[in-house]
Backbone as CSV, one residue per row, in Angstrom:
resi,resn,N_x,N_y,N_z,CA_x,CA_y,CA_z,C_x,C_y,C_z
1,UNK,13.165,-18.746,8.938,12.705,-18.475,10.307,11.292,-17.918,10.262
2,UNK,10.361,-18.359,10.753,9.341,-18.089,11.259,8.811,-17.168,12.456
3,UNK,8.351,-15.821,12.455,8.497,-14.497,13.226,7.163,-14.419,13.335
4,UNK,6.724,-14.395,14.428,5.162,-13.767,14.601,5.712,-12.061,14.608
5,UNK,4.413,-11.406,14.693,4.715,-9.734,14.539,3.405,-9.448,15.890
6,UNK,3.812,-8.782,16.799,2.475,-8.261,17.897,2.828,-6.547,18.464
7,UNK,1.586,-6.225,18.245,1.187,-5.225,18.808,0.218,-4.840,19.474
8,UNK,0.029,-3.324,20.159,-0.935,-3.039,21.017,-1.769,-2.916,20.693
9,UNK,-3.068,-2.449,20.893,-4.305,-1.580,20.166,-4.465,0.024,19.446
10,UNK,-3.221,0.565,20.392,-3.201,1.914,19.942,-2.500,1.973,18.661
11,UNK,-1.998,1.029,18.112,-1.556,1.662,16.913,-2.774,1.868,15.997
12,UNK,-3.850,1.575,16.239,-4.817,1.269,15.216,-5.251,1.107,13.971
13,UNK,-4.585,-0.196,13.718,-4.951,-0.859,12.961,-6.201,-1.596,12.860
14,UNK,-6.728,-1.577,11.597,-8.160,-2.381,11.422,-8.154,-3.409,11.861
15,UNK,-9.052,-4.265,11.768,-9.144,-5.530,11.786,-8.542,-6.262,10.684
16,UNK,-8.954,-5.820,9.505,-8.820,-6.161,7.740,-7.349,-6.044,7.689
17,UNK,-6.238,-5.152,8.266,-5.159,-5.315,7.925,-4.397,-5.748,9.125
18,UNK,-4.848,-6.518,9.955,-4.586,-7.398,11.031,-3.965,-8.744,10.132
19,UNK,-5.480,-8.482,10.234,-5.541,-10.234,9.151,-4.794,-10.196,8.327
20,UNK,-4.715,-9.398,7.158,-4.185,-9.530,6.178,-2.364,-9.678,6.237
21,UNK,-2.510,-8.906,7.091,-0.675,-9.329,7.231,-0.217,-9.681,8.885
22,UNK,-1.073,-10.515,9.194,-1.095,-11.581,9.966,-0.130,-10.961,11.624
23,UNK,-0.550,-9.920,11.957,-0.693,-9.262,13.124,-1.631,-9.642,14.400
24,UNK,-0.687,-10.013,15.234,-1.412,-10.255,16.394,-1.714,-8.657,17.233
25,UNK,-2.719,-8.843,18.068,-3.078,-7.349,18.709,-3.072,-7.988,20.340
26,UNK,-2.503,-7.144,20.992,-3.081,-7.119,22.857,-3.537,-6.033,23.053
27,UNK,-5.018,-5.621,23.520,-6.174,-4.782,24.274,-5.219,-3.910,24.850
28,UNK,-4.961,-2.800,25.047,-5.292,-2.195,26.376,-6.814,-1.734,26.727
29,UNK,-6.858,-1.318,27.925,-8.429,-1.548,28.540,-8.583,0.061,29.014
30,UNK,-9.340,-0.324,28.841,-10.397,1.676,28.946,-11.365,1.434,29.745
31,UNK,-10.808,2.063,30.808,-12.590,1.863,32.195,-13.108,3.171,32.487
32,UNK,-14.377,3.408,32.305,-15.374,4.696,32.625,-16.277,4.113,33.409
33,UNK,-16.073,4.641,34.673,-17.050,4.391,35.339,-16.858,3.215,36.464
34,UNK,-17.318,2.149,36.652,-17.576,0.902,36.626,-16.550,-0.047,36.126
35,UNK,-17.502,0.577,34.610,-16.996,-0.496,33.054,-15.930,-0.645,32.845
36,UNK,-15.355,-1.918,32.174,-13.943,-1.790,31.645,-14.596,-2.558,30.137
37,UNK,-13.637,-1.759,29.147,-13.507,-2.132,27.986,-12.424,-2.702,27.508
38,UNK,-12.104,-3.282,26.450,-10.542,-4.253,25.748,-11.210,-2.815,24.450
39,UNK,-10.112,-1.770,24.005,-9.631,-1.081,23.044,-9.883,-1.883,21.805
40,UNK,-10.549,-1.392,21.098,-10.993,-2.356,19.770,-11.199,-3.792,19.620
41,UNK,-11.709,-3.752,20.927,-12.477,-4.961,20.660,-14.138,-4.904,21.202
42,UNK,-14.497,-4.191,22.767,-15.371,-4.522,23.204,-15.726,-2.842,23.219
43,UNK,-14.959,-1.984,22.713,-15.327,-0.549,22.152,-14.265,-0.487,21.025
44,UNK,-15.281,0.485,20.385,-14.371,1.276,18.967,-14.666,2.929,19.481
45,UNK,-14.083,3.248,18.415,-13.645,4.928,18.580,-15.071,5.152,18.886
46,UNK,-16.181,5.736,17.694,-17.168,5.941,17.583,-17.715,5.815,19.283
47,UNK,-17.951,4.832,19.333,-18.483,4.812,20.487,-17.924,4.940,21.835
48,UNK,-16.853,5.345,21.893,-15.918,6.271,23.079,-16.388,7.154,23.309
49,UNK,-15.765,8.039,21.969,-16.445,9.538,22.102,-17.774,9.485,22.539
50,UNK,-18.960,8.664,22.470,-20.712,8.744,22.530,-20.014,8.392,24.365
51,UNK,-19.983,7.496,24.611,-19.876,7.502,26.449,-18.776,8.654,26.928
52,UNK,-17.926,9.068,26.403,-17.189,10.302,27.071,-18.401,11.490,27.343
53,UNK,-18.968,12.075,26.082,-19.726,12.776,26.238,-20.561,12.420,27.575
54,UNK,-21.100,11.415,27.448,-22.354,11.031,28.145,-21.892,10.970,29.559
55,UNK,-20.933,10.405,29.940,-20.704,9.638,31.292,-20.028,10.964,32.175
56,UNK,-20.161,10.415,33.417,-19.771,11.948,34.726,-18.234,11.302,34.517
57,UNK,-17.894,10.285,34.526,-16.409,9.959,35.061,-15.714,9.864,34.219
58,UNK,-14.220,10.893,34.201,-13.341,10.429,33.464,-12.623,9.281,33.016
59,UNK,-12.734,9.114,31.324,-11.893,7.379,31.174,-11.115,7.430,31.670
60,UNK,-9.853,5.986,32.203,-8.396,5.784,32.563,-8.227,4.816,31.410
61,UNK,-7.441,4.486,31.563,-6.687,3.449,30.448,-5.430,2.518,31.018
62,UNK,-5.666,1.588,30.896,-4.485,0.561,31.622,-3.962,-0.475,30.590
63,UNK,-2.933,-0.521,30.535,-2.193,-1.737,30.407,-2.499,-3.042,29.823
64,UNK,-2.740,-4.007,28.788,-3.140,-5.518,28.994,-2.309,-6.262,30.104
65,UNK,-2.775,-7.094,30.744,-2.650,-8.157,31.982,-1.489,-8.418,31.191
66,UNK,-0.654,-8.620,32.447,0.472,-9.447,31.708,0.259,-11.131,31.803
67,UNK,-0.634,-11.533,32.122,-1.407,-12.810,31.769,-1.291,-12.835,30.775
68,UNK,-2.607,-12.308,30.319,-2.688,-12.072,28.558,-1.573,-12.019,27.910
69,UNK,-0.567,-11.207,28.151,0.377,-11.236,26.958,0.872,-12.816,27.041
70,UNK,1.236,-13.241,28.040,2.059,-14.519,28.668,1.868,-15.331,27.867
71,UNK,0.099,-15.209,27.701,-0.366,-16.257,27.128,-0.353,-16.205,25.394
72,UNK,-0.581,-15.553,25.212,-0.379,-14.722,23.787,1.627,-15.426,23.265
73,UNK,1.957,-15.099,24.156,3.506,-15.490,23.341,3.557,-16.561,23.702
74,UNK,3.035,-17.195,24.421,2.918,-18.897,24.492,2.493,-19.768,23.600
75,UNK,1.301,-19.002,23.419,0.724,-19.718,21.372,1.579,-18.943,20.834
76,UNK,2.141,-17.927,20.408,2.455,-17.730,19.254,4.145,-18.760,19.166
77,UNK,5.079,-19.035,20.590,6.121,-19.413,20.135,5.745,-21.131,19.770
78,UNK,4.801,-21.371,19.941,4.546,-23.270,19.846,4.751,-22.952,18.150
79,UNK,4.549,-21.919,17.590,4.590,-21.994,16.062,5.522,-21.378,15.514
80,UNK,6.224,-20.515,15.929,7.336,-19.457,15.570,8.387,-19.367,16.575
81,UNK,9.298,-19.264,15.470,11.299,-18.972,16.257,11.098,-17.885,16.730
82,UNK,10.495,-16.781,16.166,10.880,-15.370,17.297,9.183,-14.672,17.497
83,UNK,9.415,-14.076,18.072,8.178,-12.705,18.526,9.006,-11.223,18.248
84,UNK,8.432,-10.486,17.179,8.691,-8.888,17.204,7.477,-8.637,18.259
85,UNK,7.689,-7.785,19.140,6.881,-7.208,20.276,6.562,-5.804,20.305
86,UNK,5.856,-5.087,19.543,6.148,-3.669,19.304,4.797,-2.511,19.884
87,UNK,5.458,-2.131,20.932,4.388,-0.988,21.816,4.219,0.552,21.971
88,UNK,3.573,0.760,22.383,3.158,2.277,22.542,4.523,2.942,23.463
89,UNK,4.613,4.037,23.168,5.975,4.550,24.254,5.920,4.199,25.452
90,UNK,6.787,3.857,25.830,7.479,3.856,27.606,6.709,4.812,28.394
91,UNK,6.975,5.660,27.752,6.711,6.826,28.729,5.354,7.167,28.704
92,UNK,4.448,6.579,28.295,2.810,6.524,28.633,1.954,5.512,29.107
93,UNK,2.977,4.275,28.989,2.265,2.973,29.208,3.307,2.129,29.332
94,UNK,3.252,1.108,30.372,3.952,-0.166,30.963,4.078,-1.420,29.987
95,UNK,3.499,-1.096,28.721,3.353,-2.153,27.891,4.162,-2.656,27.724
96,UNK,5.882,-1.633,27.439,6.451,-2.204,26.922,7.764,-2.686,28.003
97,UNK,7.208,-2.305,28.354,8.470,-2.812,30.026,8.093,-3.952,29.955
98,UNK,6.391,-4.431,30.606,6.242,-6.058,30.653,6.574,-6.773,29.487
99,UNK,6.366,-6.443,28.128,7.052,-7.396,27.200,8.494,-7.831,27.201
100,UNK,9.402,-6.184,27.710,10.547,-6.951,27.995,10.520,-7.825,28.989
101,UNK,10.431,-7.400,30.441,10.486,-8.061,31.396,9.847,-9.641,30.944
102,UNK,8.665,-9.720,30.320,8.827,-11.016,29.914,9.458,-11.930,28.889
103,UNK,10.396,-11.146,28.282,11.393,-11.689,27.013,12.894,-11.942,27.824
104,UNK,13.055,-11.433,28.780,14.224,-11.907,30.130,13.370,-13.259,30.577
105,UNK,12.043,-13.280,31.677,11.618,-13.964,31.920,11.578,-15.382,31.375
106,UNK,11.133,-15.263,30.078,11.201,-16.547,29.147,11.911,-16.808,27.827
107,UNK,12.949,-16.844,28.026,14.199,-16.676,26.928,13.620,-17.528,25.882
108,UNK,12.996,-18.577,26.315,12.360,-20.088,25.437,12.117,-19.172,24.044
109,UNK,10.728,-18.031,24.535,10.035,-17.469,23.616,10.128,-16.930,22.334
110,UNK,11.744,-16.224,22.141,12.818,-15.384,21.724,12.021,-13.983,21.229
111,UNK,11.620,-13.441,22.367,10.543,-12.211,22.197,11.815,-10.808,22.010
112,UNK,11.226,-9.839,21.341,12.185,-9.408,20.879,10.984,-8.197,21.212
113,UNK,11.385,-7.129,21.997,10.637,-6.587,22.448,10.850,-5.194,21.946
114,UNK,9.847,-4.055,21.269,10.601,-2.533,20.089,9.718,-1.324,21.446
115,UNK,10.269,-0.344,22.033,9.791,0.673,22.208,9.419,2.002,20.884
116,UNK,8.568,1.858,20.390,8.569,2.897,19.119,8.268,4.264,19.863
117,UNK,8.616,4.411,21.132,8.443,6.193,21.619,7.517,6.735,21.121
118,UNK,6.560,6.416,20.699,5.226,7.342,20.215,4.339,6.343,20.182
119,UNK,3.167,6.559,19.613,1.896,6.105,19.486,1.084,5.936,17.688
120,UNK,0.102,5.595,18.155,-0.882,5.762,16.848,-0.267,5.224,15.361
121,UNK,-0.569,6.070,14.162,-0.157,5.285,12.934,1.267,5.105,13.195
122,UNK,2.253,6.101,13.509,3.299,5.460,13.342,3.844,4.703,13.779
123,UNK,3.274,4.444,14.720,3.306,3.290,15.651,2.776,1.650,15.126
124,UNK,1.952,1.815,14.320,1.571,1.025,13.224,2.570,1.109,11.646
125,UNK,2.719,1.967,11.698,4.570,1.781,10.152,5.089,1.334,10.994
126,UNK,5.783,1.102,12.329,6.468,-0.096,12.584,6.260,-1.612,12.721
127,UNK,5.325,-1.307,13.169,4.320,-2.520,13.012,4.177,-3.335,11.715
128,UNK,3.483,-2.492,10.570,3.677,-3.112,9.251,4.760,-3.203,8.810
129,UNK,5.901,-2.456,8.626,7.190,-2.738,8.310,7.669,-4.161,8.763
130,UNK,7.793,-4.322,10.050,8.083,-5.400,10.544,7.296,-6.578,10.106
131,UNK,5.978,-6.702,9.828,5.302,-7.768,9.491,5.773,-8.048,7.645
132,UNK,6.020,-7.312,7.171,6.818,-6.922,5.601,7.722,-7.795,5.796
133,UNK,8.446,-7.549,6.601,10.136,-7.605,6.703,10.505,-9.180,6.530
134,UNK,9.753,-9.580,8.065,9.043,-10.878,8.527,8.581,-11.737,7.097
135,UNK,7.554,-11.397,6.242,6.680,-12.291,5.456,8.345,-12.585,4.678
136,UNK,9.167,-11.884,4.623,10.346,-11.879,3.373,11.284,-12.999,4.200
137,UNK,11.311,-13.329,5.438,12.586,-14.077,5.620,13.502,-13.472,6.312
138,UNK,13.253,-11.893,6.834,14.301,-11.106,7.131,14.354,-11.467,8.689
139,UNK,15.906,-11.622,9.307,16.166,-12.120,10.652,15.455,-11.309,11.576
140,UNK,15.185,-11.518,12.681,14.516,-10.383,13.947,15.620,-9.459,14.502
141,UNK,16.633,-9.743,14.332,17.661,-8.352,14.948,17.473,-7.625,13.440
142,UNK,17.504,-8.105,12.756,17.342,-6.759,11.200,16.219,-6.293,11.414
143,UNK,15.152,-6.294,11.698,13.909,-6.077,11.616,13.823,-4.912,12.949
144,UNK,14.742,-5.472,13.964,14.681,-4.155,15.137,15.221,-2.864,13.992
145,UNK,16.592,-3.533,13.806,17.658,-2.190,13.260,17.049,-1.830,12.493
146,UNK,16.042,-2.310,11.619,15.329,-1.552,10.353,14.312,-0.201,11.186
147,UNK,13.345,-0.824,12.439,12.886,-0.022,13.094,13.477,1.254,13.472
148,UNK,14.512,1.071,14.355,15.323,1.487,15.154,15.462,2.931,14.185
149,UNK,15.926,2.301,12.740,16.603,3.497,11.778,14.509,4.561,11.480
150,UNK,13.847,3.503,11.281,12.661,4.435,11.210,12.371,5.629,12.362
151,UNK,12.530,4.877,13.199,12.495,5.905,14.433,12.558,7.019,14.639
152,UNK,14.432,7.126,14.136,15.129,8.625,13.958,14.290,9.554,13.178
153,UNK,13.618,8.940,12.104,12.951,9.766,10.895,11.357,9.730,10.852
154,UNK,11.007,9.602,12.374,9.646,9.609,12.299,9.009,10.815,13.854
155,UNK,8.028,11.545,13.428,7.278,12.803,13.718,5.979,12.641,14.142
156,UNK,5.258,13.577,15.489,4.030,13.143,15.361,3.420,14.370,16.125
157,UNK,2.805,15.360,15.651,2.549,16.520,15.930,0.792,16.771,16.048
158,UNK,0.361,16.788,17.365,-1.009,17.234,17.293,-2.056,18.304,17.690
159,UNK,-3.088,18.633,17.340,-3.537,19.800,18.206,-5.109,19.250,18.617
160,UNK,-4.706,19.630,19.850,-6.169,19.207,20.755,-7.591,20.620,20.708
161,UNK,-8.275,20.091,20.615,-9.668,21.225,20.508,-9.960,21.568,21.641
162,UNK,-10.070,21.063,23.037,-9.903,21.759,24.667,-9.213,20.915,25.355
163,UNK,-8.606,21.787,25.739,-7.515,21.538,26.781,-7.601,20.649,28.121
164,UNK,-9.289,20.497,28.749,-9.982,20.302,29.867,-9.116,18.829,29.833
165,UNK,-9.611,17.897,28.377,-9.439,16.585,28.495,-7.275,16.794,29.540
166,UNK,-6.511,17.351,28.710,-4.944,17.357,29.005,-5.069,17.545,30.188
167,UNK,-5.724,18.442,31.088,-6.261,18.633,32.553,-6.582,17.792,33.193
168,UNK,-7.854,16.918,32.326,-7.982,16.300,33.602,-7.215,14.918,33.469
169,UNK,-6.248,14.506,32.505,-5.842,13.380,32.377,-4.365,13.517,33.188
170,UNK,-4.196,14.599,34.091,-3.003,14.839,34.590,-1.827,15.610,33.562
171,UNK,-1.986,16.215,32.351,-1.098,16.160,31.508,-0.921,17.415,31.731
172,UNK,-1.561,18.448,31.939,-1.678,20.207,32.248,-2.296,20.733,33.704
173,UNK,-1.787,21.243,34.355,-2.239,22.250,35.262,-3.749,22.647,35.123
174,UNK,-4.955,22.491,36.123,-5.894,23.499,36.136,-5.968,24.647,35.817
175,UNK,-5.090,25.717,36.045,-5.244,27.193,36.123,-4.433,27.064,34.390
176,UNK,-3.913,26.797,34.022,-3.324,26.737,32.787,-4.170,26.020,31.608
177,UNK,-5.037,24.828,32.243,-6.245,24.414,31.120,-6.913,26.280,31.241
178,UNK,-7.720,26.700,32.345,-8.639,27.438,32.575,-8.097,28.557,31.716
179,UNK,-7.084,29.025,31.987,-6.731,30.321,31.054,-6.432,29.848,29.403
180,UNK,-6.054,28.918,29.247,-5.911,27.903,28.016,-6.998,28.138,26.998
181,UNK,-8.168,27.677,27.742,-9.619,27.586,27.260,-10.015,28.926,27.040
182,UNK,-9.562,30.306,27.951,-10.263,31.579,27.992,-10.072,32.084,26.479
183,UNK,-8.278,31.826,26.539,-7.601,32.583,25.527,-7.648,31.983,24.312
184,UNK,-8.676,31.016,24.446,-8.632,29.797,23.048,-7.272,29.550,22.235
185,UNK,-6.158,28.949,23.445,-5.386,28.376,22.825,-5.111,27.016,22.506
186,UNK,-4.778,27.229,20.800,-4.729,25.546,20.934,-3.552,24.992,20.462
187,UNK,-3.297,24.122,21.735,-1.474,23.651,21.852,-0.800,22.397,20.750
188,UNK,0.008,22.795,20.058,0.454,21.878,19.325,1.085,20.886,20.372
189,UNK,0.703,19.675,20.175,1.850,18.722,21.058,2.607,17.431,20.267
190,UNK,3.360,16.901,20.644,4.588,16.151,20.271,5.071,14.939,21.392
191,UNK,5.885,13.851,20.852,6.199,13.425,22.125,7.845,13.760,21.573
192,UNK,7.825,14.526,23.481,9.134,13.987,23.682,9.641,13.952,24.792
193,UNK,10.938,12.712,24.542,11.543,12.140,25.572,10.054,10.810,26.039
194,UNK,9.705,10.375,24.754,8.928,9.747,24.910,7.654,9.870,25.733
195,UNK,7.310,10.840,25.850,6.110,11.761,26.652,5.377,12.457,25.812
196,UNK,3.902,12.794,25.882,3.099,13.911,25.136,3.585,15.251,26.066
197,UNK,4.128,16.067,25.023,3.991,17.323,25.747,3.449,18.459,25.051
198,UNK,3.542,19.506,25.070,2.911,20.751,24.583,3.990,21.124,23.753
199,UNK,4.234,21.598,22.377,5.064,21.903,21.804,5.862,23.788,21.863
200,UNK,4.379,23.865,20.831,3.755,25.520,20.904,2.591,25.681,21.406
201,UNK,2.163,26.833,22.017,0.844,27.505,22.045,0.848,28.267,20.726
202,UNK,-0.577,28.118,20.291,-0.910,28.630,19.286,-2.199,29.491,19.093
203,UNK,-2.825,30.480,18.744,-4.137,30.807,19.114,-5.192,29.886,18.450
204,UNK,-5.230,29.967,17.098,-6.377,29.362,16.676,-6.126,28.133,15.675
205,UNK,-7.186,27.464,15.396,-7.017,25.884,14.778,-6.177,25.961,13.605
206,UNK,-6.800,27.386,12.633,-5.878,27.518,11.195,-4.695,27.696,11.351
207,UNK,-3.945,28.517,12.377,-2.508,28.832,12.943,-1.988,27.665,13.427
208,UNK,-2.548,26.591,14.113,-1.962,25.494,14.160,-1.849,23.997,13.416
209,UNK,-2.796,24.281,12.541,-2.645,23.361,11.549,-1.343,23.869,10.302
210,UNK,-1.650,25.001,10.091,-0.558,25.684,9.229,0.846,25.477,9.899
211,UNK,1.122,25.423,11.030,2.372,25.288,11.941,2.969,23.471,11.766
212,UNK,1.720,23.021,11.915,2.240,21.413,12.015,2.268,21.090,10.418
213,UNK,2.037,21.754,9.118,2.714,21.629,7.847,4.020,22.703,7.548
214,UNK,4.164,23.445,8.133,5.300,23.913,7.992,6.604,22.937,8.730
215,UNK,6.195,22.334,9.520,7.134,21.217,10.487,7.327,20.396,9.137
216,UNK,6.262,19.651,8.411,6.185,18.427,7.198,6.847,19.485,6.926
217,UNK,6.925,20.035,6.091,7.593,21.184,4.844,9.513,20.919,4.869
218,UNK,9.438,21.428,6.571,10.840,21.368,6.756,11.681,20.099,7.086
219,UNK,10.910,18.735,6.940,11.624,17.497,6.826,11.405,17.536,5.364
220,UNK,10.224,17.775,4.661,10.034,17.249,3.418,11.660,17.927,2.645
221,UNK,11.828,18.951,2.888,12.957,19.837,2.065,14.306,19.155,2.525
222,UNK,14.558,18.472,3.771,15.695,18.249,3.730,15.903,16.828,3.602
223,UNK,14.799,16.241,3.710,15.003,14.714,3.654,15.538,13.894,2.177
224,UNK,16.225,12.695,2.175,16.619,12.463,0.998,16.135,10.922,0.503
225,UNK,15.125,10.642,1.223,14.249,9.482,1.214,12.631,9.963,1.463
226,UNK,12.459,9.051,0.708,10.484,8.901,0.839,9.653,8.814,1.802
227,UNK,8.749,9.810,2.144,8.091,10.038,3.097,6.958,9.816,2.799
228,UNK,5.878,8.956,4.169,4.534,8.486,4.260,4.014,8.993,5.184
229,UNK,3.256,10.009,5.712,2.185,10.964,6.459,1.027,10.637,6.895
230,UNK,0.389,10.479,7.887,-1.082,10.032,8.159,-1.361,11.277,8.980
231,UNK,-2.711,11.863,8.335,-3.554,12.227,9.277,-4.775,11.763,10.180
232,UNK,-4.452,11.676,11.330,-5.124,11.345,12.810,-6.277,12.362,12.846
233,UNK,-7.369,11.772,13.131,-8.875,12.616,13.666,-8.971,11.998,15.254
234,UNK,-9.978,12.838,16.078,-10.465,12.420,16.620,-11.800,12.355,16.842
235,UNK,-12.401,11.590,16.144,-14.112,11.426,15.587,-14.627,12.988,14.360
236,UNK,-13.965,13.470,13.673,-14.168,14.331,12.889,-13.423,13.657,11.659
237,UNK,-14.106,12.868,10.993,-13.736,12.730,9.813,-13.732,13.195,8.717
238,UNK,-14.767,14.144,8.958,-14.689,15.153,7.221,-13.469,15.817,7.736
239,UNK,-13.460,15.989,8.600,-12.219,17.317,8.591,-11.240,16.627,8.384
240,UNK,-10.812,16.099,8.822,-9.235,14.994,8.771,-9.506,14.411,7.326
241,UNK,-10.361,13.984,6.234,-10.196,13.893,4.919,-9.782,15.574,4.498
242,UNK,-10.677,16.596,5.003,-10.129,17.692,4.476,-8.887,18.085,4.266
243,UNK,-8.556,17.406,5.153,-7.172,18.496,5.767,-6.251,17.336,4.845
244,UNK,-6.363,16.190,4.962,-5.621,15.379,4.118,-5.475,15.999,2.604
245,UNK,-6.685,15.919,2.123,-6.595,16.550,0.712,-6.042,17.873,0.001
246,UNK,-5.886,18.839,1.680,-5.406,20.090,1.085,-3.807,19.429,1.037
247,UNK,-3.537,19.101,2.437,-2.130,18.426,2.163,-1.464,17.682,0.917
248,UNK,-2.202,16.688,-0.034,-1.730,16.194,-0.796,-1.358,17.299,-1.675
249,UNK,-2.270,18.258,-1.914,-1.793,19.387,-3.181,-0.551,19.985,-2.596
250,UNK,-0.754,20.444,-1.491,0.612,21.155,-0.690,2.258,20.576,-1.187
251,UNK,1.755,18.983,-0.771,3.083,17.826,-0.872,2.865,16.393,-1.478
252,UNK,2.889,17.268,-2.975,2.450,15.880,-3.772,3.039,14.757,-4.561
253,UNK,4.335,15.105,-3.639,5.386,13.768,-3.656,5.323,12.471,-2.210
254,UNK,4.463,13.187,-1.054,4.242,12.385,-0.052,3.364,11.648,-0.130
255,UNK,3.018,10.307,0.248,1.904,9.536,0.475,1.183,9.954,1.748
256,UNK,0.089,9.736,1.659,-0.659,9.989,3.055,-1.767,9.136,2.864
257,UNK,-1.944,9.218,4.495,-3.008,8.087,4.787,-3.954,8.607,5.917
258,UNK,-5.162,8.339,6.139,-5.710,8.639,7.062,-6.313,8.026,8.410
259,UNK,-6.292,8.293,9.287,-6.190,7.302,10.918,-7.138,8.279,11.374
260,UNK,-7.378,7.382,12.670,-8.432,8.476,13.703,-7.219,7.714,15.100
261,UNK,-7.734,8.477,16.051,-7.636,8.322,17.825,-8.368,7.580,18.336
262,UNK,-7.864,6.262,18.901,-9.058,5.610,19.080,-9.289,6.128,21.105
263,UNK,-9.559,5.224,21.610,-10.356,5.406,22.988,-9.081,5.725,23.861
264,UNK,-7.963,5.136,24.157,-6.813,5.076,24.991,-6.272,6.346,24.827
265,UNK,-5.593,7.278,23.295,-5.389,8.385,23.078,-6.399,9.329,23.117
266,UNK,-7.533,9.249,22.736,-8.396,10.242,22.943,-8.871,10.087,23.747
267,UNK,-8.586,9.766,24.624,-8.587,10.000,26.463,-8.177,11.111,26.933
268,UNK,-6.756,11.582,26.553,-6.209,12.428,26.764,-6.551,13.568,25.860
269,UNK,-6.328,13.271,24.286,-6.655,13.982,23.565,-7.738,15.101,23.286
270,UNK,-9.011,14.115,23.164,-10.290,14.597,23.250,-10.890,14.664,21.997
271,UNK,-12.281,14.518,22.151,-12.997,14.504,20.587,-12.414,16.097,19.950
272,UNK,-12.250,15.953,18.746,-12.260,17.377,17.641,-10.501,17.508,17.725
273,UNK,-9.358,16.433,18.277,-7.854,16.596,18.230,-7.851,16.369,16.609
274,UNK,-6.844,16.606,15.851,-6.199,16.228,14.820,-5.016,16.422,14.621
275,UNK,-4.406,15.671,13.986,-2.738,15.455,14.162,-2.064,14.948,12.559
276,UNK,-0.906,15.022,12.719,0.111,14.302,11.538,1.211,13.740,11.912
277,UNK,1.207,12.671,11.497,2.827,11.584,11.809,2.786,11.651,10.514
278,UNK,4.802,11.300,10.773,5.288,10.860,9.139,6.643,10.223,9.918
279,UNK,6.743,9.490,8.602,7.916,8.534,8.633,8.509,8.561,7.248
280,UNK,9.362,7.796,7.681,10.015,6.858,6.112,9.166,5.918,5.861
281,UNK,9.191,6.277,4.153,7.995,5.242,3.310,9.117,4.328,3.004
282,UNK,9.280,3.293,3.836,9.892,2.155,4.071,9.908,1.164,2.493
283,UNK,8.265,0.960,2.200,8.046,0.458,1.005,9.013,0.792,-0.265
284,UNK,8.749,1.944,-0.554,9.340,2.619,-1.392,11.111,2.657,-1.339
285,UNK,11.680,2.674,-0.235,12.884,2.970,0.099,13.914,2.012,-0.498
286,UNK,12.876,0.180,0.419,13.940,-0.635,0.610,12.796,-1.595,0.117
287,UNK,12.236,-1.532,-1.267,11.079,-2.845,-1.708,11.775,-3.998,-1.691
288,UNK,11.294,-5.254,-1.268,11.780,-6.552,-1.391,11.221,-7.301,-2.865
């Protein structure tokens, strides 16, 4: 059987490992201003952050057309028995509703549509897993249940540098950014119930970076499978190599990898966020 593998933009993935393991991508779109952008394609990170700074109007972020996708699983089924369909959470974006709604719509397609409840790299380990799974021959209902089981065992903990962006993206209260910012707190957040929310308040960056490895610490100790970690920047890359490297000495049985936030999350986020997801190192677990 022949399986295409598609995802959004936010998982962010390169281009180079698009290609390489033969991943299709759909835009979501980032408008400031006026402008509308397609998410790694007609902007990259880098240059988000340079127009956030610059521009009076807050980004929004929408959805790809469900045109686009339509059309997208239209070429891909003229060549392939199924579509894995795998999106950003429910609960931040419509992405993945319209993929279902269009996998009812067009049964022809055999779109097989994954809510991964979170975002970013790990949102991309499902992504690659599935394209793995796929290159091997493995059916598309195994390839959900393989997800499905990642799911349970996957984490994504971040801390934002001001609060203003969570404010003004609807995610926090005014008077609660404002005192937020006074008291320089900076909020660990998480999704849940498929939502970004605030985890802990924390006072300062070292107290909350130390908090979101004590979280790793306490899966690392009880878990009885192999774990893969990415640290997320948002346009601070020395720091997010830093922080990676202290981590490896910390937990130097985990793999880690390093990601940034591209334009859609650091919308909300804001330049200077950094974060950690982990999952099951799938590779390692269940090699083909």
């Amino acid at each position: 059987m022949k399986i295409a593998v598609v995802t959004d933009s936010t998982a962010y993935l390169t281009a180079e490992m698009r290609q390489r393991h033969h991943i299709h991508m759909l835009p979501l779109v980032v408008n400031i201003g006026e402008k509308s952008f397609e998410e790694e394609i007609d902007l990259v990170a880098e240059d988000f952050y340079a127009l956030m700074k610059s521009s009076e109007d807050f980004p929004k972020s929408s959805q790809p057309a469900v045109g686009a996708m339509h059309q997208l699983y239209e070429e891909l089924a003229k060549e392939h028995d199924a579509i894995i369909s795998i999106h950003l959470s429910s609960g931040i974006s419509g992405t993945y509703q319209n993929a279902a709604a269009l996998s009812r719509e067009y049964p022809e397609f055999n779109i097989h549509p994954f809510d991964s409840e979170i975002s970013c790299y790990v949102q991309a380990r499902f992504v690659l897993e599935a394209a793995r799974l796929a290159a091997a021959g493995i059916e598309p209902e195994q390839i959900i249940a393989r997800l499905e089981h990642m799911k349970k065992r996957s984490r994504a903990y971040f801390m934002v540098d001001d609060l203003m962006n969570l404010q003004r993206g609807g995610r926090l209260s005014g008077g609660a950014a404002v005192i937020g910012s006074i008291m320089k707190i900076k909020p660990v957040l998480h999704f849940s119930d498929k939502k970004i929310v605030v985890f802990e308040k924390i006072r300062t960056n070292a107290r909350a970076l130390r908090r979101i490895e004590e979280l790793l610490g306490q899966t690392a100790s009880k878990a009885d499978y192999p774990i893969i970690a990415t640290v997320i920047h948002g346009n601070i890359p020395e720091k997010g190599q830093d922080w990676l490297e202290h981590l490896q000495k910390e937990f130097p049985d985990i793999r880690f990898e390093l990601s940034y936030f591209g334009p859609v999350i650091g919308t909300h986020l804001g330049e200077g966020a950094l974060g950690l997801t982990w999952t099951e190192d799938t590779e390692l677990s269940y090699p083909i």
